[in-house]
VEXTORVO-771866 format. One record per residue: x, y, z of N, C-alpha, C, O in turn. Coordinates in steps of 0.2 Angstrom, whole numbers, plus 5000, padded with zeros to 4 digits. Layout:
BEGIN
XYZXYZXYZXYZ ...
***
This chain:
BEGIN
496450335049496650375043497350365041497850365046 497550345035498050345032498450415034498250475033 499050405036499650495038500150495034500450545033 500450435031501150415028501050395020500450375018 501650405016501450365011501650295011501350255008 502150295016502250215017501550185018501550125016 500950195020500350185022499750155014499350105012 500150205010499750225002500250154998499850104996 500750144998500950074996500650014993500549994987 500449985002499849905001499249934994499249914988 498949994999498350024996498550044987498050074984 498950044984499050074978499249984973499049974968 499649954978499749884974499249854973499049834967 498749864979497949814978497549844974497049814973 497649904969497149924967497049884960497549854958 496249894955496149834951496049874946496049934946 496049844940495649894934495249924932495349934926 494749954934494249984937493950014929494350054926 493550004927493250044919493050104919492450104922 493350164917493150224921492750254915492850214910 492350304913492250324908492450404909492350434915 492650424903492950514902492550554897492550554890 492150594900491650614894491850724896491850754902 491950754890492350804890492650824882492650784877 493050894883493250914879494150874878494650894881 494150834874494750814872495150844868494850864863 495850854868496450904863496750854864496750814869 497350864857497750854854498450894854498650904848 498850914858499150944861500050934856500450894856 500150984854500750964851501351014853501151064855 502150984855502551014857502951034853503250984851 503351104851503951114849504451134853504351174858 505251094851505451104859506251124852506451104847 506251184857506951224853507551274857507551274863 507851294855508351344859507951424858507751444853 507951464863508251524859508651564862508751574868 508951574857509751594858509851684854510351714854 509251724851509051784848508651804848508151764851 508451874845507851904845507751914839508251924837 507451914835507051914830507051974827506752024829 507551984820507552064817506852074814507052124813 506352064813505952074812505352104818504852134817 505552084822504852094829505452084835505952054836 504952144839505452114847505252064850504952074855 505351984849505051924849505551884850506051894847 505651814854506451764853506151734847505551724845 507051714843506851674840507151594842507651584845 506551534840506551484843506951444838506751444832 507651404838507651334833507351274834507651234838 507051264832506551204834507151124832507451124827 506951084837507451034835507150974837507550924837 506250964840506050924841505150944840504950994842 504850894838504150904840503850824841504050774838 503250844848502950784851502250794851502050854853 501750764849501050754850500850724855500950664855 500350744859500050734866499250734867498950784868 499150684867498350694871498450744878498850734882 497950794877497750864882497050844881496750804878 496950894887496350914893496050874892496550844893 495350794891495150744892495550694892495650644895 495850724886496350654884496850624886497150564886 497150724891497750684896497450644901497650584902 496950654905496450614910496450524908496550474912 496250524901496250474898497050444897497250384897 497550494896498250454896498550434904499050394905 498250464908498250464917498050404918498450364920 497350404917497050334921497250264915497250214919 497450254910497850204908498550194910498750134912 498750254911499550234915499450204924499650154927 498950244926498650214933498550154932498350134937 498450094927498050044928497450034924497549984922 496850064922496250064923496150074914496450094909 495350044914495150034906494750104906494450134910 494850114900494450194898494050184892494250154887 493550224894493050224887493050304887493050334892 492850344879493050404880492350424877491950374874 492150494877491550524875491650594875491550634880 491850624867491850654865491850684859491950644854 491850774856491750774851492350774850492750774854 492650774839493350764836493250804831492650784828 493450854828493450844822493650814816494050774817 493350824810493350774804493950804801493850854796 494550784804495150834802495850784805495950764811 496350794801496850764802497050734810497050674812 497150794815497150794820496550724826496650684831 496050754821495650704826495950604824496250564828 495850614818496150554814497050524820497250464821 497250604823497750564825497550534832497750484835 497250584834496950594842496750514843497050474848 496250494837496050394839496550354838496550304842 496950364834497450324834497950314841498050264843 498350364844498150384851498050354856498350314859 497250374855496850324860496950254858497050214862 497050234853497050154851497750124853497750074857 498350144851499250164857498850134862498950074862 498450164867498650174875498150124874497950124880 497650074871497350034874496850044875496449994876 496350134875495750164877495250144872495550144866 494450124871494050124867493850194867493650234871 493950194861493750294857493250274854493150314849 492650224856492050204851491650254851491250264846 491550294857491150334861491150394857490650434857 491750414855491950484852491550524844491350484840 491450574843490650594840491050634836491250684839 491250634829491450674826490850704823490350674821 491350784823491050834820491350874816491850904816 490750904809491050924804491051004805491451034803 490451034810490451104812491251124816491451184815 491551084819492051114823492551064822492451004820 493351104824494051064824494051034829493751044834 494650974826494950954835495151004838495351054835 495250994844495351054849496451044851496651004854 496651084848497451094846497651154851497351204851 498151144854498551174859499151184855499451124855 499551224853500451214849500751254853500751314854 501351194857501651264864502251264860502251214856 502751294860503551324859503851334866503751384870 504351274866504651284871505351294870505551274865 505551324875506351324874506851324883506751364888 507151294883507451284890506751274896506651304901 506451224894505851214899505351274899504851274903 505551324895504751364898504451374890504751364884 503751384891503451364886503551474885503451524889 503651474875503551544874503151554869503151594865 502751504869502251554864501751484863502051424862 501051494864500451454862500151464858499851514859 499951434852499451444848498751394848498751334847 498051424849497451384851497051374843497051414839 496851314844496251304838495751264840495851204841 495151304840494651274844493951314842493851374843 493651274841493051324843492651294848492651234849 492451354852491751344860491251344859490951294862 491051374856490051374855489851284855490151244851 489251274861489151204864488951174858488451204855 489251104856489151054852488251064851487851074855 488151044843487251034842487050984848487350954852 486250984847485950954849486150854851486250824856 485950874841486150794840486750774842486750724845 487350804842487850774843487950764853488350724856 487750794854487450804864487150734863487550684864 486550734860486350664861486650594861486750554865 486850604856487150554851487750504859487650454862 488150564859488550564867488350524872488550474875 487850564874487450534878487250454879487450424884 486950434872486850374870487450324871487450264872 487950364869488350304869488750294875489150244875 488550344882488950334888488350304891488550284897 487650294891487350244893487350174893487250134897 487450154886487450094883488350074886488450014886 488650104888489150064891489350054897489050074901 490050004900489849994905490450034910491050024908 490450054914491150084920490750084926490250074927 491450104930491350104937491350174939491250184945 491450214935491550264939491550324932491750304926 491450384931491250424926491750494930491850504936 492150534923492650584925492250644921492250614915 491950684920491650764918492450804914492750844918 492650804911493350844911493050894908492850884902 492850954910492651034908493251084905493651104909 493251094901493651134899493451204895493751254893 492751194896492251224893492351264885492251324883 492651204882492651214874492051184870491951164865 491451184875490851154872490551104871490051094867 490751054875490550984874489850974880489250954880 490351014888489750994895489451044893489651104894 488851024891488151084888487751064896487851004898 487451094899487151114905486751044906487051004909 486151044902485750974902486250924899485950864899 486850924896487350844896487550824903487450774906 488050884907488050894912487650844921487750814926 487150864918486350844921486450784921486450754927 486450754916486150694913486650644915486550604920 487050664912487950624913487850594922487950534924 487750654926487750634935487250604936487250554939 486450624932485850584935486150494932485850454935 486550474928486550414926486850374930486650324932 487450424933487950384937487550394944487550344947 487250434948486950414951486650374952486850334957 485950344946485850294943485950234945485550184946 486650214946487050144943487450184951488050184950 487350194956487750214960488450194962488550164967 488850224956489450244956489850324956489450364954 490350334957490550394958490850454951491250444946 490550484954490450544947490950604948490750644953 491450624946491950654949492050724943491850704938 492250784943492250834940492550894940492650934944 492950884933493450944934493251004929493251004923 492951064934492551104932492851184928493251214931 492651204924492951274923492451334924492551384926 491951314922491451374926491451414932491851374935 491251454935491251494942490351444944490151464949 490151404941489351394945489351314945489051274942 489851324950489851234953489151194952489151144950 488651234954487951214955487651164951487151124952 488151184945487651154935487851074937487851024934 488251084945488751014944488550954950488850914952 487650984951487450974958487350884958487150864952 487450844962487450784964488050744960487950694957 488650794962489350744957489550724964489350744969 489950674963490350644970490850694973490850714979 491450724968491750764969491850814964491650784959 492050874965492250924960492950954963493050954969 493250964958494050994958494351064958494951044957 494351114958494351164956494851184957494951184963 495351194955495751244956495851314962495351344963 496351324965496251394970495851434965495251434966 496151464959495651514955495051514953494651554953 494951444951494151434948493951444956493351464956 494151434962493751404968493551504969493051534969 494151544970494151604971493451634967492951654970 493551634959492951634954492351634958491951684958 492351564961491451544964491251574969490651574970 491651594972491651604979491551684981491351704986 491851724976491951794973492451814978492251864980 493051794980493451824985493951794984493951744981 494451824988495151794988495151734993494851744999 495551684992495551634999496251625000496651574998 496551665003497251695005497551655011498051655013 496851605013497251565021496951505023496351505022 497051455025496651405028496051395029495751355027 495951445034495451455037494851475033494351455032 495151535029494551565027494051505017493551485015 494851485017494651425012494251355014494051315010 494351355021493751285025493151345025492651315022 493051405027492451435029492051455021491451445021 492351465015492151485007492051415006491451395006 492451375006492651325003491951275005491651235001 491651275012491151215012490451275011489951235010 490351305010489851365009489851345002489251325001 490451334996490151324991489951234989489651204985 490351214993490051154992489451134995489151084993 489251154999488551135000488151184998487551165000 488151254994487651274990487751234982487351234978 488251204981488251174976488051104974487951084969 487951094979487351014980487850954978487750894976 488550964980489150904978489350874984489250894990 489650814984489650764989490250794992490250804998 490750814988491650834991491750904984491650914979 492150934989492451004985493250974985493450964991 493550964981494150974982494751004976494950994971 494851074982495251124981496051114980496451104984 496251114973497051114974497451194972497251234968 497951174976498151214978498951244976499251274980 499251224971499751214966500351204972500151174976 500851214972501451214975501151204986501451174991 500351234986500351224994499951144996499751135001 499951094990499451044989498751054987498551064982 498451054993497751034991497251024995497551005000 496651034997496151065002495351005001494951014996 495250965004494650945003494250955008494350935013 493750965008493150985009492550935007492450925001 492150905014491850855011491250865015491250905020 490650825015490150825019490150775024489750775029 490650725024490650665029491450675033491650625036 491750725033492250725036492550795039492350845036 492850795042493150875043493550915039494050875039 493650965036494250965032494950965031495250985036 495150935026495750905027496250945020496050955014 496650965023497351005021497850955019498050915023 498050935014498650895012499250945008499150985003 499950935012500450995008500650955003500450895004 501150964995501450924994502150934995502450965000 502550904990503350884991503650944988503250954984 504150974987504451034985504650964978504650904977 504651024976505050994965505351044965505251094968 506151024960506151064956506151104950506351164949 505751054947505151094943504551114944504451064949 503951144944503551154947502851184938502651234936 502851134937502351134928501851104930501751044931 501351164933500551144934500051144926499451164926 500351124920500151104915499851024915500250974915 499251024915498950954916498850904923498550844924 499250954929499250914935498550884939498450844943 498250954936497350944938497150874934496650844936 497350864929497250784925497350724927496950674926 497950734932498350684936497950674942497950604943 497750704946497550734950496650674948496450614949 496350714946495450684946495650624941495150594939 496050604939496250524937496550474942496350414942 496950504946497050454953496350454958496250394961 495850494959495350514960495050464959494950424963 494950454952494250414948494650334950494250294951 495050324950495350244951495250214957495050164959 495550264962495450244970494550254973494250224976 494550304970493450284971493150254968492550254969 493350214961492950174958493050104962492650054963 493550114964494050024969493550044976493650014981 493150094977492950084984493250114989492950114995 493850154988494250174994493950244998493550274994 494050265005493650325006493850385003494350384999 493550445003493850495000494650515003495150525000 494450515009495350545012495750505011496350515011 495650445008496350405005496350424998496850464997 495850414993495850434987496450504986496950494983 496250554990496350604989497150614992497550654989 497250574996498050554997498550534992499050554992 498150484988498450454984498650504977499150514973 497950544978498050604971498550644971498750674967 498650654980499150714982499750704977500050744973 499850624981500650594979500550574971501150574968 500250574968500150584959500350664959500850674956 500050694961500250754959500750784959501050814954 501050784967501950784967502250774961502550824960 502350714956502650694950502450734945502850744941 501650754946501550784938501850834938502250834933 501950884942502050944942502950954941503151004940 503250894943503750914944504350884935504950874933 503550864931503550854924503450924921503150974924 503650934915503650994909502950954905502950904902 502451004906501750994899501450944903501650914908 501050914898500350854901500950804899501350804895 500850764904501050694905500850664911500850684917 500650604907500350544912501050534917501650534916 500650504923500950494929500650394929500050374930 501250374928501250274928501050244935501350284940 500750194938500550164944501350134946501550124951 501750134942502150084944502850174945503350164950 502850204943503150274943502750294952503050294958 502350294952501950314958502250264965502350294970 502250194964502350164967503150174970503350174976 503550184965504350194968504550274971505150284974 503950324970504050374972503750364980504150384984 503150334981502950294987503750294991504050334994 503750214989504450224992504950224994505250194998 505250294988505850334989505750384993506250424994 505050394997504750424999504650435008504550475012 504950355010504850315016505650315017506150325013 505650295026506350265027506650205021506350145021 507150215017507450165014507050165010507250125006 506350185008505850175002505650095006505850055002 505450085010505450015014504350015014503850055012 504449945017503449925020503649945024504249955025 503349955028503149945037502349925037501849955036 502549855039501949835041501649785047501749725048 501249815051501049805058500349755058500249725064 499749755052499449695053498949715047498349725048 499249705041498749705035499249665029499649695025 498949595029499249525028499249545018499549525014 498649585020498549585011499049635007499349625002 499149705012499649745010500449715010500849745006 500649655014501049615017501249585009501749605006 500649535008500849475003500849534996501249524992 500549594995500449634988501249664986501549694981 501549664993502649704993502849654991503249654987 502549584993503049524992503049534984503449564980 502349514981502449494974502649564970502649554964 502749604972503049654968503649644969504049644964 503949634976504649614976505049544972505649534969 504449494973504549454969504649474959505149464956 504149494958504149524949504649554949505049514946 505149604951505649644952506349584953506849604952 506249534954506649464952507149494959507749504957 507049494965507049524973507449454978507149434982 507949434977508149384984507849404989508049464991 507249374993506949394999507349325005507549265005 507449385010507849345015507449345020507249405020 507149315025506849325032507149295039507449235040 507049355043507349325051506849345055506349375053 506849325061506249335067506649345072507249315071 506549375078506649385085506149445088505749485085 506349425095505949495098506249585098505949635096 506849565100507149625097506749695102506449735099 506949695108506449715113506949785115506649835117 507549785115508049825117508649845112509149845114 508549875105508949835102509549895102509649955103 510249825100510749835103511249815096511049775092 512049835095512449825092512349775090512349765084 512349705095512349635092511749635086511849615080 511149665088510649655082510749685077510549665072 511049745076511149775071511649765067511749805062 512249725070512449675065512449625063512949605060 511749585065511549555065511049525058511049475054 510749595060510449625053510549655048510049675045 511349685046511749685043511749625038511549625032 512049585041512449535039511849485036511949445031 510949485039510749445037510549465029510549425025 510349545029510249585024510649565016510549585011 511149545018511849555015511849475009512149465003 511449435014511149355009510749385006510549345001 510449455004509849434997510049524996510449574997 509149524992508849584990508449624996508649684998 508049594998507549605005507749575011508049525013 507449625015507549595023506949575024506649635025 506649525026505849545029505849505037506049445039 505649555042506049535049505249535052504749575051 505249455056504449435058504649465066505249455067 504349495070504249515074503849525081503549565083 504049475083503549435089503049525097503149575100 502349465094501949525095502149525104502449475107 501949585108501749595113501849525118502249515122 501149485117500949455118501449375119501549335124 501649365114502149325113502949325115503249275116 503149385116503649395120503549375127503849335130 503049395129502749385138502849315139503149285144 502649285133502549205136503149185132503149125132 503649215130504449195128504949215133505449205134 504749255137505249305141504849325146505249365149 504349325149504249315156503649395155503549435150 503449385162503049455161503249505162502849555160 503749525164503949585164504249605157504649655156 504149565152504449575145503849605141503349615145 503849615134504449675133504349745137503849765140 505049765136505249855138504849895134504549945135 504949855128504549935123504049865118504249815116 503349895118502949885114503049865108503549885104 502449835105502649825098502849875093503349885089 502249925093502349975088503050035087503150075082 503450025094503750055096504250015093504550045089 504449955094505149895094504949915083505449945080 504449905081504449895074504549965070504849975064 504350025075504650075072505250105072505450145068 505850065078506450055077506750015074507349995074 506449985071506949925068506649945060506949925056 506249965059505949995050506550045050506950045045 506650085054507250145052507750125051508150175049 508050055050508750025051508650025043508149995040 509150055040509350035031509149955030509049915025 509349935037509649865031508849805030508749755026 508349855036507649805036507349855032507449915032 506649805026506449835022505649815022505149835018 505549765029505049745029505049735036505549725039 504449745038504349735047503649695048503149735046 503449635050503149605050502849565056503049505056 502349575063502349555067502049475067501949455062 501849435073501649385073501549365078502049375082 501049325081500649335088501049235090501249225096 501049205087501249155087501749115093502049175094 502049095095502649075098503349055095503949045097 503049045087503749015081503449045077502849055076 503949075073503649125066503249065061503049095056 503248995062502848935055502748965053503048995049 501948975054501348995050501849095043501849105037 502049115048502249195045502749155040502749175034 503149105041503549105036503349065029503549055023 502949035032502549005026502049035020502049015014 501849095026501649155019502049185017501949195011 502649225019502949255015503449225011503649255005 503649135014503949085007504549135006504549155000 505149145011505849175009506349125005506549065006 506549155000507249124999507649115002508149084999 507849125009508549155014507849115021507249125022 508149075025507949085031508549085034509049055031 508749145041509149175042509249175050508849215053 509649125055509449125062510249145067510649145062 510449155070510749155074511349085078511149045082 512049095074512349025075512149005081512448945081 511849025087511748975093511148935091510948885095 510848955086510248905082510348835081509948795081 510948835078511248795073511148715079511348705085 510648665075510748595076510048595081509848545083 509748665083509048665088508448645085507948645088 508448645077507748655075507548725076507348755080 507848745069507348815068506748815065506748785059 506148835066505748835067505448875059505448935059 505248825053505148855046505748825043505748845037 506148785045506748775043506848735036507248745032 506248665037506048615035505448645028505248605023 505248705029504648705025505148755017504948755011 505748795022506048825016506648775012506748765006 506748755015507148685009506948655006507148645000 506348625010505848605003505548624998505348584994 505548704998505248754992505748774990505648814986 506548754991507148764987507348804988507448844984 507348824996507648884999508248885002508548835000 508548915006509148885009509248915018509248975019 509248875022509448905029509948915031510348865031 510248975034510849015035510949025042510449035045 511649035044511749065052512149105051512549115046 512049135056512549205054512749205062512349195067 513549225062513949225071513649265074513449305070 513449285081513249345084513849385089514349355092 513549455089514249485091514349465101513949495105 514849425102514849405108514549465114514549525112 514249425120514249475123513649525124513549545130 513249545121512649585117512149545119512149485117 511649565121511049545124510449585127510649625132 509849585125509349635127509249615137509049655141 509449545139509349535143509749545148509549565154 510649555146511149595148511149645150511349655156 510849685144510649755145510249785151510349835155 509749725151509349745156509649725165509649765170 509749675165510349685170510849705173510949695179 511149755168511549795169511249865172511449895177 510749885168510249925169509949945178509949995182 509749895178509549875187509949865190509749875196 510649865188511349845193511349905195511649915201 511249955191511550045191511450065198511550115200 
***
């Protein structure tokens, strides 16, 4: 089980574009953004100066602005009205790249319009235009037809219950994606999870979960004992409960329940973060990931939304540097997933990164290494330090070698600011390791100089260059150890 976000890293680089489909109630979200600085001679009310307005895809649509920013292609299915609004809403989707082919205007009902008034970040006054009563017949169908006829990995429910998930749409929408056994995910507003029986997950909020459950869920405990009661009277694969400022609660049928906190914000605007939320969701379970990673990943999306004012999309590439601002140094550590390894490089790489690399065992470490690795750090952008396994120290330094195991030598040397990369190697010569990571910097130790360092020949040849660096006299793990037994 992933415990860290440095862990979520590899796993959020490797993820693919996944064609999600969004079928739900979509708005058109507009913001006025003003001072107020009076009250109003006419009503006891502030008065607002308006000095900005912005238009926003809300409730499906932000889902739809989510999983775009995430990476993934979106196809949407919903109704619009035959009214200005809708007219902007596809253009919109057309901006971010989404096929709105799917989308079903209608002339009985408006786009769904949200108008907030904000002033010094708090929203003072909302005006809604919407009508609920559930879309006709034919326009249900119509819907329908065009989310079979296309093609995705993975299908989002977004419920907002302004009339579009009619009961038998609901139905239909999970029996397809069953169907095509891909994952059906749901963010529900009713109190009868039930209507939502055979989704992969459902989302609910503490409140809507309280709603279902008909009580308050005040503690942990009592939210694992409610909380899997309704998901398995509800016939859904995973319940997962968020939990605004406490994170988030999953409850599942294949695992035990799992409590995830988030990150303290200064701002804390749970407007849209449930969108962020079942769109990180839908991208890491359409890619195949288990649900405890998914919902990992959603955690760390969410931290960002909330700490945003109103719906706004949370970007793969924003999530990634939150990842690792998030880590010692914002650093990898990585102990044996080659794929996770080469996915840091070429990011570092794109980011136009001098990558430097050195190797030792680094068994004891001590002054001489740590300005050792300083100074190597100092040749580029990156450190990436190969780090000879277990196994290969024994047959480099005898068998009473190493003092401290792998996991342990790589967990102290990841904490050092200047290393940004920890990467082991079972080998006797790091060749092969430096071959795949192809550094700009090979970096050895002046008692090296003139012995054949080992990679030496492979990084010059790719127009790389090999460097020495003086070592601090004196300093030695095998010193140390000597000294040690001397006592």
């Amino acid at each position: 089980m992933m415990n860290t976000h440095q862990d979520l890293i590899p796993v959020l680089q490797q993820l693919g574009r996944p064609r999600i489909a969004v079928i739900g109630d979509f708005m058109f979200d507009r913001y006025v953004w003003g001072e107020a600085a009076r009250i109003s001679p006419e009503a006891p009310v502030p008065v607002v100066h308006a000095f900005r307005e912005e238009d926003r895809l809300g409730g499906a649509g932000n889902v739809v602005a989510n999983l775009v920013a995430l990476g993934a292609e979106v196809c949407c299915f919903g109704p619009l009205g035959n009214d200005a609004a809708g007219v902007e809403m596809v253009q919109a989707f057309a901006h971010l790249g989404a096929d709105a082919s799917g989308m079903e205007i209608c002339d009985d009902r408006p786009t769904i319009q949200k108008i907030r008034v904000m002033a010094r970040n708090q929203q003072m006054l909302r005006v809604d235009r919407e009508e609920t009563q559930p879309i006709n017949t034919a326009a249900s169908a119509s819907l329908l037809a065009a989310l079979v006829a296309s093609e995705w990995q993975a299908v989002v429910l977004s419920d907002y219950a302004k009339g579009c998930l009619t009961s038998e749409l609901v139905a239909a929408v999970i029996a397809e994606a069953t169907r095509r056994g891909v994952p059906c995910l749901v963010d529900p507003k009713t109190s009868d999870f039930s209507r939502y029986r055979g989704a992969t997950m459902v989302t609910p909020n503490r409140s809507e979960a309280e709603r279902a459950a008909g009580c308050a869920l005040t503690d942990l405990n009592l939210l694992a004992q409610q909380g899997e009661a309704l998901r398995a009277a509800a016939g859904v694969g995973a319940l997962l409960v968020t939990l605004g400022a406490e994170g988030m609660f999953l409850l599942d049928a294949e695992q035990p329940p799992l409590h995830l906190p988030t990150a303290a914000r200064q701002v804390y605007d749970v407007t849209g973060a449930g969108d962020t939320v079942i769109a990180a969701l839908a991208v890491a379970l359409a890619e195949g990931l288990a649900h405890d990673v998914a919902v990992r990943l959603a955690n760390a999306a969410a931290g960002l939304a909330v700490a945003k004012v109103g719906t706004t999309a949370v970007g793969r590439e924003e999530l990634l540097q939150e990842l690792r601002a998030s880590t010692p140094s914002g650093k990898v550590f990585a102990l044996a997933d080659a794929d996770g390894v080469q996915a840091a490089l070429a990011e570092f790489r794109r980011e136009g990164r001098r990558i430097v690399f050195t190797n030792g065992c680094f068994d004891i470490l001590h002054a001489g290494h740590v300005r050792y690795l300083h100074a190597a750090r100092g040749l580029g952008d990156v450190l990436v330090l190969g780090l000879n396994s277990d196994a290969s120290v024994r047959r480099l330094k005898g068998e009473e070698r190493p003092f401290n195991v792998l996991q342990d030598r790589a967990e102290v040397l990841a904490a050092l600011e200047c290393v940004d990369m920890v990467v082991p190697f079972e080998a006797d010569t790091p060749e092969l390791l430096i071959r795949d990571i192809q550094p700009d910097v090979l970096v050895k130790g002046a008692d090296w100089r003139g012995k054949g360092v080992a990679g030496a020949e492979f990084v010059e040849q790719s127009g790389g260059e090999v460097l020495f660096i003086d070592l601090l006299p004196g300093r030695s793990t095998t010193g140390l150890a000597d000294r040690i037994r001397s006592r």
